[in-house]
TIKOLVO-939566 format. One record per residue: residue number from 1; residue in three letters; y, z, x negated of N, C-alpha, C in turn. Coordinates in steps of 0.2 Angstrom, whole numbers. Example, Ala and Ser with C-alpha at 12.3 -4.5 7.8 and 13.67 -1.06 7.14 Angstrom:
[1 ALA [-28 39 -66] [-22 39 -62] [-16 39 -66]]
[2 SER [-11 35 -64] [-5 36 -68] [0 39 -64]]
This chain:
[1 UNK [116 -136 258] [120 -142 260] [121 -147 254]]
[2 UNK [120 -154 255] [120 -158 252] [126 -162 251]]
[3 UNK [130 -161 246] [138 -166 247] [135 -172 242]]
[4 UNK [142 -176 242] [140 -183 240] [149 -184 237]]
[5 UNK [151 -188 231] [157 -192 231] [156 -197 231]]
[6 UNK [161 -202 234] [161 -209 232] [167 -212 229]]
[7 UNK [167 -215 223] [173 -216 221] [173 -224 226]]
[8 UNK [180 -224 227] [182 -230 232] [188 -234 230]]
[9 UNK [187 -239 229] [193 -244 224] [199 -246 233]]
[10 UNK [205 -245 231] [209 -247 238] [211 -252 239]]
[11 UNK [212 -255 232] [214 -264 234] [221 -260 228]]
[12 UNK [224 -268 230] [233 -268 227] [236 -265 233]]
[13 UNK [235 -263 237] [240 -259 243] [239 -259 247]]
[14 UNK [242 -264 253] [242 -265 261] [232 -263 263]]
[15 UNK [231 -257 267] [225 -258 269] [221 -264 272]]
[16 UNK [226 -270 273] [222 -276 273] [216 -277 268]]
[17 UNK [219 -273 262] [215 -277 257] [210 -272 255]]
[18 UNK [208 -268 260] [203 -262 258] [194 -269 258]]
[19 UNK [190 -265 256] [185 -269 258] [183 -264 266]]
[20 UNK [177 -268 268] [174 -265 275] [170 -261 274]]
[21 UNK [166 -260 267] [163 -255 265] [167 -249 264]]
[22 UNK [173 -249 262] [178 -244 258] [182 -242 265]]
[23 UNK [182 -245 270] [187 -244 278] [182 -238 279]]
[24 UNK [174 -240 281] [167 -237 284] [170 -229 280]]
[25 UNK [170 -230 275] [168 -223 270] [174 -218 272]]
[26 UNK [179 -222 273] [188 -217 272] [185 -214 280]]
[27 UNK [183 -216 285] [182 -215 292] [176 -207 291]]
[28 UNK [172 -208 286] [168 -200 288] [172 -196 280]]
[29 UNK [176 -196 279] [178 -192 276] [181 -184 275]]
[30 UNK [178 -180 272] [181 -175 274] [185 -169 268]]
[31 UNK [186 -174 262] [190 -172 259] [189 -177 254]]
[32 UNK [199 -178 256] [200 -187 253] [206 -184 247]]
[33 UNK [203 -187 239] [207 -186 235] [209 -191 230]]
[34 UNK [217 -194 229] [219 -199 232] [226 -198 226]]
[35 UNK [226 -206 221] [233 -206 218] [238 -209 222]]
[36 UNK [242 -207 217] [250 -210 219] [251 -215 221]]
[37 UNK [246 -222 218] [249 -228 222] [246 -230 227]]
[38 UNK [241 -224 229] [240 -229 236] [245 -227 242]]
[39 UNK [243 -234 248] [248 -236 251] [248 -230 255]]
[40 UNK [253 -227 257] [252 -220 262] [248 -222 268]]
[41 UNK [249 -230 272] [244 -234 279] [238 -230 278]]
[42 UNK [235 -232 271] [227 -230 270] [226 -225 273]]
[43 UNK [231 -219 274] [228 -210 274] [228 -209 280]]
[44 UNK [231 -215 285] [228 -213 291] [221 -218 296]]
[45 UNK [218 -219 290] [212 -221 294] [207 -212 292]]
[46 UNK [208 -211 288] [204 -204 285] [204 -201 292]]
[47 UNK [198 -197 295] [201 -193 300] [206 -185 300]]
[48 UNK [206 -185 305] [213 -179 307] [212 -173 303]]
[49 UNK [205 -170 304] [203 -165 299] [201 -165 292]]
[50 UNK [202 -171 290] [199 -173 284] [207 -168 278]]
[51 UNK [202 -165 271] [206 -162 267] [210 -168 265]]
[52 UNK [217 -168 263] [220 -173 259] [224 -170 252]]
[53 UNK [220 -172 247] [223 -169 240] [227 -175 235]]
[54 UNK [234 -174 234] [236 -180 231] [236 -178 222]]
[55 UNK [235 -180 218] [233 -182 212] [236 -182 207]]
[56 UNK [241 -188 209] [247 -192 208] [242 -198 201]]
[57 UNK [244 -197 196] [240 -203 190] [245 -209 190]]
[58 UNK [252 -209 191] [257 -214 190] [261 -213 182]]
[59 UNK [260 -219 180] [262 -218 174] [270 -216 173]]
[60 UNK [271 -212 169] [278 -211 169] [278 -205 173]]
[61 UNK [278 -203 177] [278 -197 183] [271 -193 181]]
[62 UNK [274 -186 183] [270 -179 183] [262 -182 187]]
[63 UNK [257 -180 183] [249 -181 187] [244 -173 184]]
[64 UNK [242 -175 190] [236 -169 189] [230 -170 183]]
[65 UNK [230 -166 179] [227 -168 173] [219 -170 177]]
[66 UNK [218 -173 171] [207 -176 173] [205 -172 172]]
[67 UNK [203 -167 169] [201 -162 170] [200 -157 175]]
[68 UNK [205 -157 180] [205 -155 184] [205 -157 190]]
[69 UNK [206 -166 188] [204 -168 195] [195 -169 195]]
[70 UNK [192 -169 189] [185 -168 189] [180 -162 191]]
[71 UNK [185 -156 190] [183 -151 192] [184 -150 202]]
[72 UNK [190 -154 204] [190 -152 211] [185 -157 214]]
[73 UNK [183 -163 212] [178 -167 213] [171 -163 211]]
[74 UNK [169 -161 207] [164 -158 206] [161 -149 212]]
[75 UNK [168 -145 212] [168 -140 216] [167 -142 225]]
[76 UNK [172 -148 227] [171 -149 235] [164 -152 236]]
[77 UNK [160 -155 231] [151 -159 231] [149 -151 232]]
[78 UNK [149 -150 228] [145 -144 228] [146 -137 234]]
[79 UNK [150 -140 237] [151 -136 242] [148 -141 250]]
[80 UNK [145 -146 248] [143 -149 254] [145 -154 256]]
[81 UNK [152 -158 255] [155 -157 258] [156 -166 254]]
[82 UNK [158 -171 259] [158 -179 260] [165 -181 253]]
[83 UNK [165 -182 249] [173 -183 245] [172 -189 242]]
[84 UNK [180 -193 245] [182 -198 242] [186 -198 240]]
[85 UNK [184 -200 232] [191 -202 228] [195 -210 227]]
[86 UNK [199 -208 229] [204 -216 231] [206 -215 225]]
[87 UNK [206 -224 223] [210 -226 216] [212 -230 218]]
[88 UNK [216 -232 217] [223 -240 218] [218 -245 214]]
[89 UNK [217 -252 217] [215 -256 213] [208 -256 214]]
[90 UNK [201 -258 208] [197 -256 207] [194 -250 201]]
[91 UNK [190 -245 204] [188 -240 201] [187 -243 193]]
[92 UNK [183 -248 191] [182 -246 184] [185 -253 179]]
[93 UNK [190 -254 182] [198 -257 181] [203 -253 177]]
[94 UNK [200 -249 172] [207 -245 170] [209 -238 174]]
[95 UNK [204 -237 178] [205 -232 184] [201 -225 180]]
[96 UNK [200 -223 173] [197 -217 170] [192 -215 175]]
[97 UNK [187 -220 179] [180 -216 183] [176 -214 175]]
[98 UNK [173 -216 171] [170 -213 169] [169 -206 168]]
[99 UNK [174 -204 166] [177 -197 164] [173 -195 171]]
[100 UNK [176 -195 177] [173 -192 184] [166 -193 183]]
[101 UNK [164 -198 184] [156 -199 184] [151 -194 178]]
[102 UNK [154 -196 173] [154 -188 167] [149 -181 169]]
[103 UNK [155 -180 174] [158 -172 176] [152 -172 183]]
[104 UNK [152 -179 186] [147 -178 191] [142 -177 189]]
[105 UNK [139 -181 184] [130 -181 182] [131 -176 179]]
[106 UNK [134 -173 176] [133 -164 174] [130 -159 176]]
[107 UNK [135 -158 182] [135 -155 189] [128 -157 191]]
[108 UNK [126 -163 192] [121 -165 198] [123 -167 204]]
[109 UNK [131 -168 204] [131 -170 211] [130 -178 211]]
[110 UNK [129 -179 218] [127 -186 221] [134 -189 221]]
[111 UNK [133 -197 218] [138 -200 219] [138 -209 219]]
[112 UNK [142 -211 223] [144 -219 224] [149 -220 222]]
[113 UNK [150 -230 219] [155 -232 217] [155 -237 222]]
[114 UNK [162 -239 226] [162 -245 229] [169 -251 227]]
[115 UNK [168 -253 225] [173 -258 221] [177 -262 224]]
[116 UNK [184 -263 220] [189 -264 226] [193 -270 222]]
[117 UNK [198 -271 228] [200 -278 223] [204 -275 218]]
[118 UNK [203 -279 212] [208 -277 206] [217 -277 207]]
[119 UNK [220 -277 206] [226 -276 205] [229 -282 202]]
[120 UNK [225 -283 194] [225 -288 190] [225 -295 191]]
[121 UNK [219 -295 196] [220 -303 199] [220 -301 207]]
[122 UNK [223 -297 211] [227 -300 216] [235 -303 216]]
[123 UNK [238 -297 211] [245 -296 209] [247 -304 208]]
[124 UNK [244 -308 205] [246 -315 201] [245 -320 208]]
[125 UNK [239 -317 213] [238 -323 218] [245 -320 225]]
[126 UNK [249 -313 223] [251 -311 231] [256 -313 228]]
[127 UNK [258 -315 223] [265 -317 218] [266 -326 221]]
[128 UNK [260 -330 219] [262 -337 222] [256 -339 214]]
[129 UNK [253 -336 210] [253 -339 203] [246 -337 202]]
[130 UNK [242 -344 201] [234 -346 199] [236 -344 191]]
[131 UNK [229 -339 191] [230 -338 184] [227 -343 179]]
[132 UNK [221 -346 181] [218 -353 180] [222 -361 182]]
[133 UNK [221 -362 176] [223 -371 181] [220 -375 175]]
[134 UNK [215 -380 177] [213 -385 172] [216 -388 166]]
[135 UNK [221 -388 166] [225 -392 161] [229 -384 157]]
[136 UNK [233 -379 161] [238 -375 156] [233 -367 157]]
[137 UNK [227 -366 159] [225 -361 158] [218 -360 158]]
[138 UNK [214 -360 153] [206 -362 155] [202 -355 154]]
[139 UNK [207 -351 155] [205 -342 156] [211 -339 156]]
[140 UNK [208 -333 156] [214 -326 157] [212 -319 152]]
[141 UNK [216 -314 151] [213 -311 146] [216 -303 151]]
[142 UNK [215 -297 153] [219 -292 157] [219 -287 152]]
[143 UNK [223 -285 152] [223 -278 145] [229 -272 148]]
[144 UNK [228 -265 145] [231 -260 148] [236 -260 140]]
[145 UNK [244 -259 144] [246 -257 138] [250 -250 137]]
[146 UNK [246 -247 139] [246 -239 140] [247 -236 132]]
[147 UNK [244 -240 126] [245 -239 121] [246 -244 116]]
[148 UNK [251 -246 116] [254 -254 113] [251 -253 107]]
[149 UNK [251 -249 102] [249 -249 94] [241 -250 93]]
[150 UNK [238 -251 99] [231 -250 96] [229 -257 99]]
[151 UNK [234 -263 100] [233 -268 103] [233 -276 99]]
[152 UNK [229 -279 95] [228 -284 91] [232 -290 93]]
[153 UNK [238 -289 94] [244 -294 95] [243 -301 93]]
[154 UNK [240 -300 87] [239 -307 84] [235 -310 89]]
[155 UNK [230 -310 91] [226 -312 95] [227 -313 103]]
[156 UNK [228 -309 104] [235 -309 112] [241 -313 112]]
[157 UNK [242 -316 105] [249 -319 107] [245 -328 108]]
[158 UNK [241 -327 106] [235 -336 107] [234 -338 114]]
[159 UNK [233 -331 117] [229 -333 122] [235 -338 129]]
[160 UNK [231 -342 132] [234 -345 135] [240 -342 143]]
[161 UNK [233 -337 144] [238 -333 151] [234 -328 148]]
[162 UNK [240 -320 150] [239 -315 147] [242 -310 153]]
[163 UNK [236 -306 156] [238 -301 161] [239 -295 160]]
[164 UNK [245 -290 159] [245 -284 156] [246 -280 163]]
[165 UNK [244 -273 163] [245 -267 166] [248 -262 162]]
[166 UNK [249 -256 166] [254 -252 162] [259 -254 157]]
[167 UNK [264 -258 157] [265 -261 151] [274 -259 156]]
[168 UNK [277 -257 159] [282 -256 161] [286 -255 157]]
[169 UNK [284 -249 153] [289 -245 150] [289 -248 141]]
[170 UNK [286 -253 143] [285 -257 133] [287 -265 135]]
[171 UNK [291 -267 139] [295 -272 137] [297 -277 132]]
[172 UNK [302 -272 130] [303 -275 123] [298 -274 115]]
[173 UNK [294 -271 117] [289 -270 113] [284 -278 115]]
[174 UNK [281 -277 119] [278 -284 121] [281 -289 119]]
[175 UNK [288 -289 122] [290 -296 119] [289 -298 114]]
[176 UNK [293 -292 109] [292 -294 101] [287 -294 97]]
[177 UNK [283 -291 98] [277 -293 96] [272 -299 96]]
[178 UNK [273 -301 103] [268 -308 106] [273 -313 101]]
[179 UNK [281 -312 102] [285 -317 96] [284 -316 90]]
[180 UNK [283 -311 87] [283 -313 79] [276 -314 76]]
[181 UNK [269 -315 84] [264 -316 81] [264 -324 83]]
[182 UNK [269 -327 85] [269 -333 85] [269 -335 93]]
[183 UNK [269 -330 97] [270 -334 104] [277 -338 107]]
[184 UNK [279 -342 109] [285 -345 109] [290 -340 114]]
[185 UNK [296 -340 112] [300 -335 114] [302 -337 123]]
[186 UNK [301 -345 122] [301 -349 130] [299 -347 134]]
[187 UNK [291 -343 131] [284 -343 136] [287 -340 144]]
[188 UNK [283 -343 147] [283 -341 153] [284 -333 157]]
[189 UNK [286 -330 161] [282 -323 159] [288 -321 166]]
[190 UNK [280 -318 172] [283 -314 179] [279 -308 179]]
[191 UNK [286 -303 180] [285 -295 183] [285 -294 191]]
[192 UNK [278 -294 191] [276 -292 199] [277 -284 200]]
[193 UNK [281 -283 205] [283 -276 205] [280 -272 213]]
[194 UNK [275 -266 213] [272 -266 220] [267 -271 223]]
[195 UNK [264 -277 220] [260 -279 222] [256 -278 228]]
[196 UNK [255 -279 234] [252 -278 238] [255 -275 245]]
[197 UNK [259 -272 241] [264 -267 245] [273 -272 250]]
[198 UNK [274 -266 255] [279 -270 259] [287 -274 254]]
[199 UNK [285 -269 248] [292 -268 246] [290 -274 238]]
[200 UNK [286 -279 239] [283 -281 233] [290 -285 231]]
[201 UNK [293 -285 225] [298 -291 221] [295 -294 214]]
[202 UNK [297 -299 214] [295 -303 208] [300 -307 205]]
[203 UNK [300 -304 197] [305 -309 195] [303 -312 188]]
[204 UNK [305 -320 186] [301 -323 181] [309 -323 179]]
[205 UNK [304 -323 170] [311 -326 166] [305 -329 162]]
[206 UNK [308 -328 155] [307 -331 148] [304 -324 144]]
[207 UNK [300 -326 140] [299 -320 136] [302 -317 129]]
[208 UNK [306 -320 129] [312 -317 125] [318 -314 129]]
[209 UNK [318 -316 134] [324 -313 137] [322 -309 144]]
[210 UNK [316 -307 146] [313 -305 152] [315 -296 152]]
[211 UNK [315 -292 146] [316 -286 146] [324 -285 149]]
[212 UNK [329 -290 146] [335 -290 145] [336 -290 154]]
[213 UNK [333 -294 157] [334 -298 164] [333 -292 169]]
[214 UNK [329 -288 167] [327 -282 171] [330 -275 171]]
[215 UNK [335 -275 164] [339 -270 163] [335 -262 163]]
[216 UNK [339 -259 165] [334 -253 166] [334 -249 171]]
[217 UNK [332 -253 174] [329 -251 185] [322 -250 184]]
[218 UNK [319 -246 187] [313 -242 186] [309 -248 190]]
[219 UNK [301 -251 186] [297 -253 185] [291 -252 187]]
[220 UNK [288 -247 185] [282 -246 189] [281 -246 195]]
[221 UNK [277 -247 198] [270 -251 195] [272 -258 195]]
[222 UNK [270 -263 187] [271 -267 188] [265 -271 185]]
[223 UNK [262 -278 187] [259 -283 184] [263 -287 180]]
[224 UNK [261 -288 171] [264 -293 169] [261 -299 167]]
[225 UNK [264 -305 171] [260 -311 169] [263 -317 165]]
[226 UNK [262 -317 158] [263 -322 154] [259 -327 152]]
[227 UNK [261 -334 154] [258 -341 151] [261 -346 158]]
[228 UNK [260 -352 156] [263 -357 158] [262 -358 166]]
[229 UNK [256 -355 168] [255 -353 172] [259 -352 179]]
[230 UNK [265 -347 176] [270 -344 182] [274 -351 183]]
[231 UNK [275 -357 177] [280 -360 180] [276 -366 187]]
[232 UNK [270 -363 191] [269 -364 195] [269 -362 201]]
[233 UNK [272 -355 201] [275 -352 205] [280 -355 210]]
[234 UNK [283 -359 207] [287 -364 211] [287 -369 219]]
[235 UNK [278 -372 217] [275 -374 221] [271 -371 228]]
[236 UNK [270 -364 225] [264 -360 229] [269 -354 233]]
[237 UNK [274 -351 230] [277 -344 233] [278 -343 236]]
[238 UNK [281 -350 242] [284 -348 248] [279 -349 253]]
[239 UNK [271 -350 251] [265 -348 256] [265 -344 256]]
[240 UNK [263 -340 264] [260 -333 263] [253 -333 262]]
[241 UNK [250 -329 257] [241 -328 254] [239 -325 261]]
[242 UNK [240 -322 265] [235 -318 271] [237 -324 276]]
[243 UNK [238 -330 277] [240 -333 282] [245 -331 287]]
């Protein structure tokens, strides 16, 4: 018997935003292995018999080490058998596929990547906030702040729009640092909370005062979007993006 994995990026949340490639894939599944952030909707298109293994990989909270998710990845291929691993967002967005694919080409098992929407730039568009705009943003920059110390601030605090991940739990570290490498304390700056999801809230402040605003009510998963950018949000957020 010949197994196969497919690594399958899920979107920001709501199975609206699965691709049609990634709907087809969840449908012949027979053992679906699957983080924490995804939308619980998505686990009912898998069918009835399909294995379901949850993983967890939410920052902050207990996860099944990589290790071990690479080993149950490797062991269900080789037993024959169709396995998709669901990641929130897209697979090679911060989502450690490499490590898996690793462990696949080792093994020799077969495997696909099918790419999903990022997190990164839907969060900012399901928020109401183009991260681009001719005049106040002529790019954007998205960085993981999973490890604040290993992050060249000086050059992060320049950039025009500044898209962070995992950066919940370094608030006040972010702010301070973008300030003292000279970003304005004024700057812009909204924490998309759940993106994609039923329960999404968003709140902007100022980036000196943004950590303070948020107090300490639990945060993850959050998108953080800093630059001039948010104070557009004003025009755009009370359209809805899925019509």
């Amino acid at each position: 018997m010949t197994g196969k994995v497919y690594l399958v990026g899920a979107g920001p949340g709501d199975p609206e935003y699965l691709t049609v490639q990634a709907q087809q894939c969840l449908q012949t599944a027979e053992v679906l292995i699957y983080d924490a952030l995804i939308d619980p909707r998505i686990l009912d298109l898998v069918p009835a018999n399909c294995d379901r293994i949850a993983v967890g990989k939410r920052g902050g909270a207990e996860s099944t080490p990589q290790a071990a998710i690479n080993q149950l990845l490797v062991q269900h291929c080789q037993r024959g058998r169709r396995v998709i691993r669901l990641k929130s967002g897209d697979p090679f967005v911060f989502g450690r596929a490499t490590s898996e694919l690793d462990a696949l080409e080792r093994s020799g098992c077969d495997y696909a990547v099918l790419p999903g929407l990022s997190t990164a730039l839907a969060a900012p568009l399901l928020a109401g906030i183009p991260i681009t705009d001719p005049v106040l943003s002529r790019g954007f920059a998205v960085y993981t702040v999973h490890e604040p110390d290993a992050l060249n601030w000086e050059a992060l605090a320049q950039l025009e729009t500044l898209i962070l991940l995992m950066g919940s739990r370094h608030l006040l570290t972010i702010s301070h640092e973008l300030i003292r490498h000279g970003r304005s304390p004024d700057s812009s700056v909204a924490l998309i909370q759940w993106a994609g999801h039923p329960q999404q809230t968003v709140l902007e402040g100022s980036l000196s005062r943004i950590a303070q605003q948020w107090g300490d009510r639990p945060l993850s998963p959050c998108v953080i979007v800093i630059g001039e950018v948010v104070r557009l949000r004003k025009y755009w957020a009370h359209y809805r993006c899925d019509g």
